[in-house]
C-alpha atoms as a printed R data frame, in Angstrom:
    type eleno elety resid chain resno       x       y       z
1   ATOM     1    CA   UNK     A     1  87.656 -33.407  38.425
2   ATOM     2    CA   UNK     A     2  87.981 -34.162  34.420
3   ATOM     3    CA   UNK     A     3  86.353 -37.395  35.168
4   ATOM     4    CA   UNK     A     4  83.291 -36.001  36.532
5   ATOM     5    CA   UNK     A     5  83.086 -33.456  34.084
6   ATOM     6    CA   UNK     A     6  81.531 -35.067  31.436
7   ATOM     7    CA   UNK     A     7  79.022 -37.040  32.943
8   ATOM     8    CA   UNK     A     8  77.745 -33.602  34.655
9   ATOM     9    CA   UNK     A     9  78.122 -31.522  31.748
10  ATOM    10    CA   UNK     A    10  75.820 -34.145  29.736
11  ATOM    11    CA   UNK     A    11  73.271 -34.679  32.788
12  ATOM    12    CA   UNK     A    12  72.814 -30.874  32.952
13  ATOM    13    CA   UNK     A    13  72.508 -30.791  28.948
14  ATOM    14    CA   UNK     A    14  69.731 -33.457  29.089
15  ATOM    15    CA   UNK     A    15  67.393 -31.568  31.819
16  ATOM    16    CA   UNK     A    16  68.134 -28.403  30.069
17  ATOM    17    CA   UNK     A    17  66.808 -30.424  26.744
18  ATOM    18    CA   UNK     A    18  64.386 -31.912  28.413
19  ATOM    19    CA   UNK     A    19  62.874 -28.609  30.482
20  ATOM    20    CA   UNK     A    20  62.751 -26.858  26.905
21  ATOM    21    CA   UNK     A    21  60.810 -29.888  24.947
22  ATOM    22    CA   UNK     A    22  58.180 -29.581  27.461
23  ATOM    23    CA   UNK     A    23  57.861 -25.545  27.665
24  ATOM    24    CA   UNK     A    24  57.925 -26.068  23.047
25  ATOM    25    CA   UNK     A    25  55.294 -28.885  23.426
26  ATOM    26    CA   UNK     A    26  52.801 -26.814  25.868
27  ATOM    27    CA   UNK     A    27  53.870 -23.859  23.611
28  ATOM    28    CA   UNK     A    28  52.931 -25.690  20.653
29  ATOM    29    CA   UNK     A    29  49.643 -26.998  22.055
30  ATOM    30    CA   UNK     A    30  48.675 -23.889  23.155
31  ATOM    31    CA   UNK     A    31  49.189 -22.139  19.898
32  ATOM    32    CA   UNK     A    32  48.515 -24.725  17.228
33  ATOM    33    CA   UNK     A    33  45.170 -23.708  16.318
34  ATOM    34    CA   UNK     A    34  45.488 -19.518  17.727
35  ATOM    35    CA   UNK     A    35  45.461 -17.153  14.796
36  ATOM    36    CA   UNK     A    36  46.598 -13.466  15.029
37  ATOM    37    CA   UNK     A    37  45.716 -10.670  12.308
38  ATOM    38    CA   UNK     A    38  46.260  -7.797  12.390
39  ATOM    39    CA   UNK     A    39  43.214  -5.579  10.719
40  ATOM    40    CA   UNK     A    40  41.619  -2.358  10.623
41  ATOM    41    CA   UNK     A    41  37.822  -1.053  11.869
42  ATOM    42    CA   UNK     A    42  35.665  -0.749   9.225
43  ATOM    43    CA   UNK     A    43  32.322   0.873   9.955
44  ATOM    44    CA   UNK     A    44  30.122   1.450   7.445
45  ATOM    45    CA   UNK     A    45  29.077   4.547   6.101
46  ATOM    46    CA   UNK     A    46  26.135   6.064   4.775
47  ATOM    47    CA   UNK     A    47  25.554   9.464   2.011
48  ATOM    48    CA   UNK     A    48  22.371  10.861   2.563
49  ATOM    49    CA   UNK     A    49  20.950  12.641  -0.674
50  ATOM    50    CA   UNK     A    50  17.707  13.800  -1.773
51  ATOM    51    CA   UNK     A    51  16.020  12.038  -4.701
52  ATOM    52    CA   UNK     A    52  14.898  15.837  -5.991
53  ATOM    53    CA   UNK     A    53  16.304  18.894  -6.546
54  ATOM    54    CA   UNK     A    54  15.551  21.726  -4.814
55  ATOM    55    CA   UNK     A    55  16.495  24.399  -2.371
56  ATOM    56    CA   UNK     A    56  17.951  23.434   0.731
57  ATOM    57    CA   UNK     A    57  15.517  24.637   4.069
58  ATOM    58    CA   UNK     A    58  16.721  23.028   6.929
59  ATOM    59    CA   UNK     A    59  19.734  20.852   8.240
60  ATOM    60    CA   UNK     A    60  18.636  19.660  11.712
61  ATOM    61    CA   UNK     A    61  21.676  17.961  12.985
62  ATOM    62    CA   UNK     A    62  25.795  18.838  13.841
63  ATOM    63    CA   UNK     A    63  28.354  16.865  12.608
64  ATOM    64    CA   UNK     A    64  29.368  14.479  15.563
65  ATOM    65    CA   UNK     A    65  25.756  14.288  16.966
66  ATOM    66    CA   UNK     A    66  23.924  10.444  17.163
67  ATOM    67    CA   UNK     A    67  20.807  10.226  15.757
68  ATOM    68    CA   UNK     A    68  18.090   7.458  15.883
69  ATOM    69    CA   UNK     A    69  16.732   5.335  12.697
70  ATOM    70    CA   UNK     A    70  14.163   7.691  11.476
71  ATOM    71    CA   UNK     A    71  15.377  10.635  12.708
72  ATOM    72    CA   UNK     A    72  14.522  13.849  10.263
73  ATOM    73    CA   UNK     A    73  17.651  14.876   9.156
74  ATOM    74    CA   UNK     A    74  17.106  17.618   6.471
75  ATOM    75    CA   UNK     A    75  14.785  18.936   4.169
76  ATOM    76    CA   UNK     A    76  13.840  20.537   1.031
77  ATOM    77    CA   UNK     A    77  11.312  24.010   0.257
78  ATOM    78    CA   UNK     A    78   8.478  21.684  -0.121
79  ATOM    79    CA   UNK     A    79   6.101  25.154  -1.439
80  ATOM    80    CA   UNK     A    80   6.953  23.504  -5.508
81  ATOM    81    CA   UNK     A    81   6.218  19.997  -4.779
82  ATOM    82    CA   UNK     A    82   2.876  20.745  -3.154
83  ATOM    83    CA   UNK     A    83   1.545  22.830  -6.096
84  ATOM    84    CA   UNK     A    84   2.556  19.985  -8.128
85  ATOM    85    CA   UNK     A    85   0.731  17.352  -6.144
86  ATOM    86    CA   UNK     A    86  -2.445  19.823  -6.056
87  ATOM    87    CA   UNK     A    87  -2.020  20.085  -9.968
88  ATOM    88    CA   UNK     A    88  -2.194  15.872 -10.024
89  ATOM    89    CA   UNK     A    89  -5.030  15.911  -7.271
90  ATOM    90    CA   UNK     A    90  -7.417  17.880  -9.946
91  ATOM    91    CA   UNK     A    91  -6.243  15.817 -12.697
92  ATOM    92    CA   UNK     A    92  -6.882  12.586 -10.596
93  ATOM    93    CA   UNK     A    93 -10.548  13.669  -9.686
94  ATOM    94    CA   UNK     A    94 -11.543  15.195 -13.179
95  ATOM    95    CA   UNK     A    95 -10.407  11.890 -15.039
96  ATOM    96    CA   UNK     A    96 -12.273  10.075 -12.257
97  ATOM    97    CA   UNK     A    97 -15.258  12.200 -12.523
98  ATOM    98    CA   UNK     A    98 -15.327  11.402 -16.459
99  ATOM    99    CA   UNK     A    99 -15.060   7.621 -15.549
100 ATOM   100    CA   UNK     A   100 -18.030   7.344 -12.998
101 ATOM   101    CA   UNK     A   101 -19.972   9.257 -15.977
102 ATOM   102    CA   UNK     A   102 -19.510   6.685 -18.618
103 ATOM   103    CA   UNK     A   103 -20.002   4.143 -16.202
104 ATOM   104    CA   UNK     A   104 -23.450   5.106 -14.832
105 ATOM   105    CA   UNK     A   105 -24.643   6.064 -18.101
106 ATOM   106    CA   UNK     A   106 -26.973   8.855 -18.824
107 ATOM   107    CA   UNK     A   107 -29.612  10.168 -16.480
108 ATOM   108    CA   UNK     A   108 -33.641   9.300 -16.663
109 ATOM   109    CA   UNK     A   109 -34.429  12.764 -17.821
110 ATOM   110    CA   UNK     A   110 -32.117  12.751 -20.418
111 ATOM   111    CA   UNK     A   111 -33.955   9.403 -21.918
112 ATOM   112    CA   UNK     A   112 -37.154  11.111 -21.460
113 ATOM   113    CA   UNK     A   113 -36.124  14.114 -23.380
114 ATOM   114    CA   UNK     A   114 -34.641  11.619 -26.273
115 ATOM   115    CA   UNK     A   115 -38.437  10.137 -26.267
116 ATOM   116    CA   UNK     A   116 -39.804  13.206 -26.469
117 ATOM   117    CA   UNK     A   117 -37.647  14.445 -29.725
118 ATOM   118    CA   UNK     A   118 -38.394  11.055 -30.839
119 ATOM   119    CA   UNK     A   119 -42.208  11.897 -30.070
120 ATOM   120    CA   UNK     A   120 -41.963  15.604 -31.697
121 ATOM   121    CA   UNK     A   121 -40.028  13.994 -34.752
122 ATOM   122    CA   UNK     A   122 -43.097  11.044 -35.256
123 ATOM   123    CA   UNK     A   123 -45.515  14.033 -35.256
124 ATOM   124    CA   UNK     A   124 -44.002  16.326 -37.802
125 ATOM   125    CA   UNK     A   125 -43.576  12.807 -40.208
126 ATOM   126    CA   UNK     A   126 -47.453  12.143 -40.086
127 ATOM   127    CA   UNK     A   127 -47.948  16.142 -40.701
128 ATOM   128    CA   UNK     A   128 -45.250  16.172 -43.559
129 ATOM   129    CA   UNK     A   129 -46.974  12.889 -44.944
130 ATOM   130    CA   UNK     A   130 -50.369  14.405 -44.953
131 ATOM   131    CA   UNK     A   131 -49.223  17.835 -46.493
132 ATOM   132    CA   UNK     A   132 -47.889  15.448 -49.244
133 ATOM   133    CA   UNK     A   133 -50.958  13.506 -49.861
134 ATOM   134    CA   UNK     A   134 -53.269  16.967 -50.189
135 ATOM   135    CA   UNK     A   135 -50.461  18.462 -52.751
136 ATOM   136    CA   UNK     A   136 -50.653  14.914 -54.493
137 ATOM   137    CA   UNK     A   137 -54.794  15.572 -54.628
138 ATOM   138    CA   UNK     A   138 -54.481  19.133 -55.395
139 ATOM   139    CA   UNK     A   139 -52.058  18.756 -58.870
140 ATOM   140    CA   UNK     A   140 -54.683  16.104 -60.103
141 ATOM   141    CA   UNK     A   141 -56.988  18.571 -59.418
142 ATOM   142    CA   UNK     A   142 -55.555  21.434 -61.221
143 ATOM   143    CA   UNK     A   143 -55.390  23.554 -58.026
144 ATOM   144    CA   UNK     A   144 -51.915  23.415 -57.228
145 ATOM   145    CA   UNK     A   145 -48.498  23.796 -59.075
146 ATOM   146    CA   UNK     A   146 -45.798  20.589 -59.320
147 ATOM   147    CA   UNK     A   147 -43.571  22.717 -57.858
148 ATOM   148    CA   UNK     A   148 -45.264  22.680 -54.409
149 ATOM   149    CA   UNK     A   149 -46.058  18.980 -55.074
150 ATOM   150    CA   UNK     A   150 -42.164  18.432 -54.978
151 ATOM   151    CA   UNK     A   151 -41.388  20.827 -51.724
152 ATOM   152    CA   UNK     A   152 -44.162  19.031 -49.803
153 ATOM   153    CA   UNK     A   153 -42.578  15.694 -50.738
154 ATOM   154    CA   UNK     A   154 -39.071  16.583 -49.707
155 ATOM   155    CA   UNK     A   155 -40.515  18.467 -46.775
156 ATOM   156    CA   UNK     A   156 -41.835  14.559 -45.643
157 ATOM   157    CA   UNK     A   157 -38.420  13.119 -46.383
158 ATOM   158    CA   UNK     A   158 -36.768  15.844 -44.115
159 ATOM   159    CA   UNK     A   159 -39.496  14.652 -41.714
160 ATOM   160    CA   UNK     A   160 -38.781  11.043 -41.804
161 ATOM   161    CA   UNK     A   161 -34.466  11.606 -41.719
162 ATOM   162    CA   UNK     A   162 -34.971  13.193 -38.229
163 ATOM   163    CA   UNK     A   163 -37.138  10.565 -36.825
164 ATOM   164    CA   UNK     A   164 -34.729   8.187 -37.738
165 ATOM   165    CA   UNK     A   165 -32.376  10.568 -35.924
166 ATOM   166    CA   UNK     A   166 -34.197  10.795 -32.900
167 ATOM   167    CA   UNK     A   167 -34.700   6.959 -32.460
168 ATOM   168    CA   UNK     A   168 -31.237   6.365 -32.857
169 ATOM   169    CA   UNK     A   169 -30.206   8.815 -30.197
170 ATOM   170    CA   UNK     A   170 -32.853   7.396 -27.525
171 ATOM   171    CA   UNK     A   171 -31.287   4.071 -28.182
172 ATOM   172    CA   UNK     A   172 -27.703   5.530 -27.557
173 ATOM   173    CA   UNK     A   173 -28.908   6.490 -24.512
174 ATOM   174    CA   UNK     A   174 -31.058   3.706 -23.630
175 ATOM   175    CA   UNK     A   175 -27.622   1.564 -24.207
176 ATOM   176    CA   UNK     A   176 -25.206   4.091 -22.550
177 ATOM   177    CA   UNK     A   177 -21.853   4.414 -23.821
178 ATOM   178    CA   UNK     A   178 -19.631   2.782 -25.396
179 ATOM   179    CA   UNK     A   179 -17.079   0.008 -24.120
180 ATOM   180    CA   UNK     A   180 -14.317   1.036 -25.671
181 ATOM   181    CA   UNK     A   181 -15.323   5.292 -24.206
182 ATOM   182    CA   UNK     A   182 -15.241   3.464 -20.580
183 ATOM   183    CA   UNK     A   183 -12.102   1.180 -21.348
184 ATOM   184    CA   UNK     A   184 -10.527   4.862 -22.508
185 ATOM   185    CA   UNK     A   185 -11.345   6.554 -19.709
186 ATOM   186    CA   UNK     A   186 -10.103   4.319 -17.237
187 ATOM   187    CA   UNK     A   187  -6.895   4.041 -18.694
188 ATOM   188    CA   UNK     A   188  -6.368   7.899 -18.243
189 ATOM   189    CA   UNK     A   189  -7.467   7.830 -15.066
190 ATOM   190    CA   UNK     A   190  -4.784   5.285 -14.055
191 ATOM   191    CA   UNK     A   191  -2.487   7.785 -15.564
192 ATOM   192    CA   UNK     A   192  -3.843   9.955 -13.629
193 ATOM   193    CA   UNK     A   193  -3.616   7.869 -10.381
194 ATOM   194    CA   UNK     A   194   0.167   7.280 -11.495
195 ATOM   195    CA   UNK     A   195   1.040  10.930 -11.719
196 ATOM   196    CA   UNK     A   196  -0.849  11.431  -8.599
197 ATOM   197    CA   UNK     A   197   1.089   9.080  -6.680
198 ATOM   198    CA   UNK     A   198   5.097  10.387  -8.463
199 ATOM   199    CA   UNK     A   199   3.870  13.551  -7.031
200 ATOM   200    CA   UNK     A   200   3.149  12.485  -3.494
201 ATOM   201    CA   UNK     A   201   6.705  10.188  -3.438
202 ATOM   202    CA   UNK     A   202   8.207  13.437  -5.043
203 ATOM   203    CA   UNK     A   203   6.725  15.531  -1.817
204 ATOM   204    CA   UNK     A   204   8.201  12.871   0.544
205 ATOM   205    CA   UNK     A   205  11.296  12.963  -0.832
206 ATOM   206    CA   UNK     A   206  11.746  16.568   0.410
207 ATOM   207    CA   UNK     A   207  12.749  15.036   3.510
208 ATOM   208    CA   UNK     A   208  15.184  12.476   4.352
209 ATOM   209    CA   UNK     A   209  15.591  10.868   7.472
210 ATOM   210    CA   UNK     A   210  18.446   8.626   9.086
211 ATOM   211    CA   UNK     A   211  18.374   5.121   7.568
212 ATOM   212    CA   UNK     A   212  19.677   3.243  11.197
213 ATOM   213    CA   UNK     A   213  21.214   4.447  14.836
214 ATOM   214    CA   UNK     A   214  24.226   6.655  13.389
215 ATOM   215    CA   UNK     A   215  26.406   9.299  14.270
216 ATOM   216    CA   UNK     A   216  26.468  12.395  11.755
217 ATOM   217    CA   UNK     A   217  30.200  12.100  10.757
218 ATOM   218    CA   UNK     A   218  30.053  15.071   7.909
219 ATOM   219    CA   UNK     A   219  27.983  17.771   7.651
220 ATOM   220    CA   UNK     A   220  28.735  18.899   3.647
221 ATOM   221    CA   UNK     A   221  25.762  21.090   2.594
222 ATOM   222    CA   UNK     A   222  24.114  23.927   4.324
223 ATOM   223    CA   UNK     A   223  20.491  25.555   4.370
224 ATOM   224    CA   UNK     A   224  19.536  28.045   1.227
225 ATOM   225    CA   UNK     A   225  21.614  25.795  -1.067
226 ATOM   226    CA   UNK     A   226  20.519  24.508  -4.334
227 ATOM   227    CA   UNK     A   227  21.160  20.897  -4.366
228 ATOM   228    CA   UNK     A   228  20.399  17.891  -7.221
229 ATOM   229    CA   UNK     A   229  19.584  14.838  -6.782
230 ATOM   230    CA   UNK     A   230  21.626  12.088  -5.252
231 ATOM   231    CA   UNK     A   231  24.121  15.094  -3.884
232 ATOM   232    CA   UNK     A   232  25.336  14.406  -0.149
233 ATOM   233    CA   UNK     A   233  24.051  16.550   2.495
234 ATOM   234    CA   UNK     A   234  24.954  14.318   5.118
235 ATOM   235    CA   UNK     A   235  27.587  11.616   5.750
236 ATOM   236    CA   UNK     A   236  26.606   8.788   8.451
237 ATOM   237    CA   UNK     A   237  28.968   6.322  10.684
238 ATOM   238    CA   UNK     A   238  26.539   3.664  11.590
239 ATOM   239    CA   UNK     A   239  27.255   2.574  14.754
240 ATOM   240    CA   UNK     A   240  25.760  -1.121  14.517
241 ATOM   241    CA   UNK     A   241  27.327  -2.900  13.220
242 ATOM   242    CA   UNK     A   242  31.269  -2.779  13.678
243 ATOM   243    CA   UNK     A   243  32.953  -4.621  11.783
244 ATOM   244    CA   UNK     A   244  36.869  -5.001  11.537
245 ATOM   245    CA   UNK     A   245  38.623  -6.049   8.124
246 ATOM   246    CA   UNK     A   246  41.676  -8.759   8.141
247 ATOM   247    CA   UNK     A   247  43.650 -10.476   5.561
248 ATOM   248    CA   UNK     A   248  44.542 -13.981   6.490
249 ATOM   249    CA   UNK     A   249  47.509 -15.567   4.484
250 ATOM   250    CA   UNK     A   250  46.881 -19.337   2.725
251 ATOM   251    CA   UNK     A   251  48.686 -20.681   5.209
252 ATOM   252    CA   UNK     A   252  46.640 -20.199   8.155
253 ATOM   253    CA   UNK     A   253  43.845 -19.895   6.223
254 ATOM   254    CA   UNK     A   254  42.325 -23.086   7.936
255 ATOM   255    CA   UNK     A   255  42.302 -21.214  11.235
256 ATOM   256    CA   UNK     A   256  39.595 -18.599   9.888
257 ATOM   257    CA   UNK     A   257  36.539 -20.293  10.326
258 ATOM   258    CA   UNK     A   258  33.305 -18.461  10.307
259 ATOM   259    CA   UNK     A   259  31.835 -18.517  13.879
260 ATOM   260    CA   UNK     A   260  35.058 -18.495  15.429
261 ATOM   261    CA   UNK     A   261  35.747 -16.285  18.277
262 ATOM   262    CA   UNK     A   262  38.012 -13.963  18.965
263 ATOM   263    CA   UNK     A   263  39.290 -10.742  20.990
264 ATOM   264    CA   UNK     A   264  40.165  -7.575  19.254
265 ATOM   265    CA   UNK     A   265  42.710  -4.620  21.040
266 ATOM   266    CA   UNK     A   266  44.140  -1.764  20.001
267 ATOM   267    CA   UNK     A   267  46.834   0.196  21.183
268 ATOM   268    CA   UNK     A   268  44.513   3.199  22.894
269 ATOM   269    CA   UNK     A   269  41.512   1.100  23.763
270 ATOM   270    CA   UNK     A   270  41.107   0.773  27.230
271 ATOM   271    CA   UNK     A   271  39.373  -2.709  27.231
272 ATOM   272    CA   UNK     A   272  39.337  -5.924  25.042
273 ATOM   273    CA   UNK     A   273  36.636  -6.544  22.733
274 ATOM   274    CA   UNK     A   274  34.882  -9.910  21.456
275 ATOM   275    CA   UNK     A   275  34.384 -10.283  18.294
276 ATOM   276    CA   UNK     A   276  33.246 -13.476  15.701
277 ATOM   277    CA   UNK     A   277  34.898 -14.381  11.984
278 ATOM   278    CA   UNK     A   278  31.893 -13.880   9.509
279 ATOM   279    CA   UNK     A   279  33.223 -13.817   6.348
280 ATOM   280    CA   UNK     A   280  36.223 -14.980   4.721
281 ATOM   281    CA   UNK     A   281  36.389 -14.267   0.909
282 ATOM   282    CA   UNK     A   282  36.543 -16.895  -1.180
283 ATOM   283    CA   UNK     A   283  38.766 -15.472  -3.841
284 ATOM   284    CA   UNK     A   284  42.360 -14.438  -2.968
285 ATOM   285    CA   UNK     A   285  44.224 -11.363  -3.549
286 ATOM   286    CA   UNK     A   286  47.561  -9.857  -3.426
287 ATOM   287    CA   UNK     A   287  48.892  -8.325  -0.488
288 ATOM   288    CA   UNK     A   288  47.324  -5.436   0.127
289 ATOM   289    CA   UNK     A   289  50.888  -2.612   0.941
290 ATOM   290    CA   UNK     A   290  49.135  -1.184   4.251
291 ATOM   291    CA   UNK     A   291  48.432  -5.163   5.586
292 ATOM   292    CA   UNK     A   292  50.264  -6.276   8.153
293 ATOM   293    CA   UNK     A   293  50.674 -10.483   8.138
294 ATOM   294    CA   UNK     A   294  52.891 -12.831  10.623
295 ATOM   295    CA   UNK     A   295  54.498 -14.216   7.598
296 ATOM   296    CA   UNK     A   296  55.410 -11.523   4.808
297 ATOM   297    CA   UNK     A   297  56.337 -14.742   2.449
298 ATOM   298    CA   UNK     A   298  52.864 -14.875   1.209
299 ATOM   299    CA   UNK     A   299  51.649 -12.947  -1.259
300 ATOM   300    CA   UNK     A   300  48.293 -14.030  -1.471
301 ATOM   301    CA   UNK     A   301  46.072 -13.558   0.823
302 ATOM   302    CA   UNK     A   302  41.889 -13.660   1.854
303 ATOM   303    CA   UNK     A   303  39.674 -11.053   3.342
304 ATOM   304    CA   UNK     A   304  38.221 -11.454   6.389
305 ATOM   305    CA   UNK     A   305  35.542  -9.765   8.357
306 ATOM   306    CA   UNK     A   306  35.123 -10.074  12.142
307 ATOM   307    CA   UNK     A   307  31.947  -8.838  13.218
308 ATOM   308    CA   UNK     A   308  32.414  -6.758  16.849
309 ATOM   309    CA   UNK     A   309  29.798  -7.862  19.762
310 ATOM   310    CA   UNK     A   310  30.703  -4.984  22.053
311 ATOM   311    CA   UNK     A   311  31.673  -2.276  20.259
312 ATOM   312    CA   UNK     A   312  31.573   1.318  21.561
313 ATOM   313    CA   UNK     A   313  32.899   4.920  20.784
314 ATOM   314    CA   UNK     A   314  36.524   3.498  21.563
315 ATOM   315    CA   UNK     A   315  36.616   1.891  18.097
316 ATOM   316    CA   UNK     A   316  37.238   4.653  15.269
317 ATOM   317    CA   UNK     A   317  37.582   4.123  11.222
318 ATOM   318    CA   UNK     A   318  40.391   3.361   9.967
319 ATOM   319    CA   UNK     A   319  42.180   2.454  13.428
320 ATOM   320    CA   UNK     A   320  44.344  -0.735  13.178
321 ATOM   321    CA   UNK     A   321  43.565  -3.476  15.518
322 ATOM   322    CA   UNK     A   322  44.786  -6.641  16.968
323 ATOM   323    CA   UNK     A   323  42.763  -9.937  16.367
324 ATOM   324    CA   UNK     A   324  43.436 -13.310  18.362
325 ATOM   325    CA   UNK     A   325  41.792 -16.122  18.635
326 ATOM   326    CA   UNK     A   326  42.117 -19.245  20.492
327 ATOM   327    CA   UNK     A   327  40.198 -22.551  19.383
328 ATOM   328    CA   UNK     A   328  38.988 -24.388  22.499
């Protein structure tokens, strides 16, 4: 029996030796290029605030409620913000009503009145001029005083200032105005236009509506409250897309490529979902103390985000998850 012993003992070591290479080599092969991380979900929120302040009027939605992209999710007393927009509507038109007036100029019958002046102003020159002339006849004559020789004479000069008056306002209005009246009013009303347009985007901005598909995750103000601007009245859990955030250590840092694959669980969902690496940060950082990694030796490690394909209700914030992957 002693002499058989051996040769048994090492025949039975060599197919036990032999049985485990092959299960570590298919072992090996199978998980040479698998990665497992273990993450957290990460869906993205969203703080909806109004751009003005104002009095809170209506909050149209329940916390846990989904809501569409676009929905209208709350609004302001609008009653302010009108009036205001009114105030810039009659500023607008009165500024553009002053523009189209330089621009067209003055009217035919206000050029024929200017000739007419003009006209009146000619005539009371040649009367004035011929007044002057019988005064000038009359003091050679002895029948007049120089005193009225020198009121007739200024009487003509009066005469002949508001011709020159008259001609110069027909040709004001023969010209129209001025370019520098037109390039005025045109720059006030594009202030106007400006102020016209703040107080329209200020009216809009009474209301807010959901940004994407979402689910209302806090409700934090409620109707008749006074609220300022870029205060939460609303906090959103978008529910496209999920992703999940990962830290993978240097070491199998080679496994996380972008595009790659890979199946997420968690300990209460009731199915396995698919998932793809998109990001992988390019700096590293130190262990983060709530990460989980296969190999606690590192202390440096990269973010990764894993985009979910099928994600549903099942997936929370916050809940930790399972990531494998398995290059083909």
């Amino acid at each position: 029996m002693r002499r058989f012993s051996r040769p048994i003992f090492f025949a039975l070591f060599v197919a036990v030796s032999g049985i485990g290479l092959v299960i570590g080599i298919q072992h090996f092969q199978s998980t040479k290029h698998s990665l497992t991380l273990f993450g957290n979900v990460d869906i993205r929120e969203v703080e909806m605030a109004f751009r003005q302040s104002g009095r809170l009027m209506t909050m149209h939605f329940e916390e846990g409620e989904y809501v569409k992209a676009g929905a209208l999710l709350a609004e302001l007393d609008d009653q302010p913000f009108n009036e205001r927009l009114d105030q810039a509507q009659a500023q607008y038109e009165g500024a553009k009503a002053q523009l189209e007036k330089l621009q067209h100029g003055f009217r035919n019958q206000e050029i024929a009145q200017a000739e007419e002046f003009v006209h009146q102003a000619e005539a009371g020159l040649a009367f004035a001029a011929s007044e002057l002339e019988r005064q000038q006849s009359s003091v050679n004559s002895g029948a007049t005083t120089r005193q009225s020789l020198d009121h007739a004479r200024t009487a003509r000069d009066q005469a002949k200032a508001q011709l020159g008056a008259a001609r110069q306002d027909l040709n004001l209005k023969r010209e129209g105005s001025r370019l520098e009246d037109i390039n005025a009013a045109a720059a006030q009303l594009a202030g106007a236009k400006a102020g016209l347009e703040e107080a329209q985007t200020a009216l809009s901005d009474t209301r807010i509506s959901a940004p994407a598909d979402a689910i209302i995750q806090s409700r934090i103000r409620e109707p008749g409250s006074m609220v300022n601007p870029s205060a939460p009245v609303y906090s959103l859990a978008l529910t496209s897309p999920v992703y999940l955030r990962a830290y993978v250590s240097e070491t199998e840092l080679t496994k996380a490529i972008p595009g790659t694959l890979v199946e997420v669980s968690c300990d209460s969902c009731s199915k396995t979902y698919k998932g793809t690496i998109g990001f992988v940060s390019a700096r590293a950082e130190f262990t983060p103390k709530n990460v989980e990694t296969t190999d606690l030796r590192t202390d440096l490690v990269y973010r990764v985000r894993i985009t979910v394909q099928n994600a549903d209700e099942g997936l929370r914030q916050g809940m930790p998850v399972t990531i494998t992957t398995q290059e083909p």
